[in-house]
C-alpha positions, -999 to +999 in steps of 0.1 A: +285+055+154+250+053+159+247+083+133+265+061+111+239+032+116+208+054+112+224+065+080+234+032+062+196+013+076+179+044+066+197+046+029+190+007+026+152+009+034+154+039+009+169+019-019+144-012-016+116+007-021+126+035-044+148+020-060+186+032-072+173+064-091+155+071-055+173+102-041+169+117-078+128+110-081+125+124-046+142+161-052+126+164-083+092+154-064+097+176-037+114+208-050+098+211-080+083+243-079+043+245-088+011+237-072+003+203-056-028+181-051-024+181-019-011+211-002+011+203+030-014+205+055-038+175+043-041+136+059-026+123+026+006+140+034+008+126+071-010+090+061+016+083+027+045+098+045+041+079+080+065+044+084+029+026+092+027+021+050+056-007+050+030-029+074-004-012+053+010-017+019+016-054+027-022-056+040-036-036+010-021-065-012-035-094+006-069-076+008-067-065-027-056-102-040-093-118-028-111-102-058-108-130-087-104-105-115-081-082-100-055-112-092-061-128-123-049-094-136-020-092-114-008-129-114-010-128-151+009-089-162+020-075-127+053-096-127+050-097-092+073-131-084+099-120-111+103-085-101+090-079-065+115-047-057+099-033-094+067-031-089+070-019-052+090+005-063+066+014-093+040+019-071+061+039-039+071+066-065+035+066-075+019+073-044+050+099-037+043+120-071+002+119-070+007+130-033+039+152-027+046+159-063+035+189-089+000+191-105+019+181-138+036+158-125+009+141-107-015+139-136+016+128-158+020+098-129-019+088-135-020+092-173+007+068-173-013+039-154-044+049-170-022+037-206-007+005-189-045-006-175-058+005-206-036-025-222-047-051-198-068-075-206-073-112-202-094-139-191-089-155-153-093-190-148-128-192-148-132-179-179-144-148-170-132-119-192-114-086-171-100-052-182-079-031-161-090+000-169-128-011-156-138+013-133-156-012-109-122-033-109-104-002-102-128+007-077-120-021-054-085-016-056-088+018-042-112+010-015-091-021-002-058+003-005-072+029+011-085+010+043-055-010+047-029+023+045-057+041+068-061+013+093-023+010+091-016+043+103-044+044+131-025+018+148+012+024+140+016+059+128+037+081+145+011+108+152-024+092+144-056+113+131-091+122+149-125+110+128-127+140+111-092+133+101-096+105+084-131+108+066-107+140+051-078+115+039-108+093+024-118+127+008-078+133-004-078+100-019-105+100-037-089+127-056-064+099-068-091+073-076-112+095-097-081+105-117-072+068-126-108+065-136-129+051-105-168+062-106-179+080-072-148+069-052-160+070-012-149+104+006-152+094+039-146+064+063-186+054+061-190+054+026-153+032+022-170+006+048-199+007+028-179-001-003-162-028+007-189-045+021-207-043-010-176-060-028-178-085-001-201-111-026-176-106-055-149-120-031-129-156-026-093-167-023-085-180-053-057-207-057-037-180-071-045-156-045-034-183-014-001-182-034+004-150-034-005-148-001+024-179+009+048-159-014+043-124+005+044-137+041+065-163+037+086-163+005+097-127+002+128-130-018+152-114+009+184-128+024+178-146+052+194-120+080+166-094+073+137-124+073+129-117+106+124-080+106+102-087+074+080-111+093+074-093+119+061-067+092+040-092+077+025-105+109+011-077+117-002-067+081-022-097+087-037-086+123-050-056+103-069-075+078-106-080+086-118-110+100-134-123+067-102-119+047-077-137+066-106-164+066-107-167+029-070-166+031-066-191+056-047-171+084-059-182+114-061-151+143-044-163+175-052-135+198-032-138+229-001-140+213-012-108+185-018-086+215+009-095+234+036-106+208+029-093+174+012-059+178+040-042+199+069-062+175+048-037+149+047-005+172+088-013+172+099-021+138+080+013+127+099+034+155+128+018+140+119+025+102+109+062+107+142+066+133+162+055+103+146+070+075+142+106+091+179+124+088+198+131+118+196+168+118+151+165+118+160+140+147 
């Protein structure tokens, strides 16, 4: 019975986030035959594979939404409100080919992003003019995805790196960015701080950013049974932002009841997702 369970959560969890052509994309990423990015003994392997990216995914997108330009391009062509399960699922199967996936396919994966930013263009609110495709733009969306997914799995992952091992899944990443077209991505943890902290004066919560923000933590469009294990997933992508973000966001940190309450509801709910998403006969 409690095989039965496992399986039926596991499949679930599987469908939301790779959607219903899932099991299909993930033979042909894994047993492909041909050389990888990433061979199977490197960070980007344990990081991307680890339960701990359902709570740093979340984060990277509230850090991520506090550059202007960078919402204004995702509030106005991401079609993130009308198609939620889409685009998470767009971007799972991305990070699965560029890191599990062939060479081919991999630089396949990034040539076809490279041709959707290359289309996006616009004009935010403020009248300032942004392009996808600019590699500064770009640039801060790898550095604020990178930190969250890494912070993410120092805290929750099931077996968490050393230093070394992280400045190393900075380096694999990197790899990723330049591909997509970011200029001198960071390749190690020092040089990522360092990059976000010189983003830090291009940074505010826009209006549209705040709503974003309300629509990921507290309007996720789920049926209501599964709201609670979501928020506790959310709360603690919050907890991991820094300080200054959930400032400009307007989360308030109430630490008593995030080191008591929250932070081990997080340690639980990614037990849970890698118990049921890891087949019975691994277990």
């Amino acid at each position: 019975m409690l095989t039965g369970v496992r399986e039926q959560l596991g499949q679930a969890l599987f469908r939301r986030v790779a959607g219903p052509g899932g099991p299909a994309t993930r033979a042909r990423i894994h047993h492909t035959p041909g050389p990888r990015w990433f061979g199977p003994d490197r960070p980007i392997r344990t990081v991307h594979g680890d339960a701990s990216m359902f709570i740093g995914g979340l984060t990277a997108l509230l850090l991520q939404s506090l550059h202007p330009l960078a919402m204004a391009a995702v509030a106005g062509h991401s079609g993130f409100r009308g198609d939620p399960w889409g685009r998470l699922q767009r971007t799972s199967t991305f990070l699965a080919v560029t890191t599990y996936g062939t060479a081919v396919d991999a630089q396949q994966a990034v040539d076809h992003v490279r041709g959707i930013h290359e289309r996006i263009r616009g004009t935010s609110a403020e009248g300032v003019p942004y392009h996808a495709a600019d590699p500064h733009l770009l640039g801060w969306v790898h550095a604020a995805e990178a930190d969250s997914f890494l912070r993410a799995h120092e805290r929750y992952g099931a077996r968490p790196l050393d230093a070394a091992g992280y400045d190393a899944y900075v380096a694999d990443t990197a790899r990723v960015a330049e591909a997509l077209g970011v200029t001198d991505p960071p390749r190690d943890r020092r040089e990522l701080d360092e990059r976000l902290t010189a983003y830090r004066p291009e940074l505010r919560a826009t209006p549209e950013a705040r709503a974003a923000a309300r629509f990921l933590l507290f309007q996720p469009p789920l049926p209501l049974a599964v709201r609670p294990f979501y928020g506790g997933l959310a709360a603690n992508a919050v907890t991991l932002l820094p300080p200054w973000a959930r400032g400009m966001l307007w989360l308030p940190r109430v630490p008593v009841v995030e080191d008591l309450a929250v932070r081990p509801t997080g340690r639980a709910l990614t037990r849970t997702i890698r118990w049921a998403m890891t087949p019975a006969r691994e277990a």
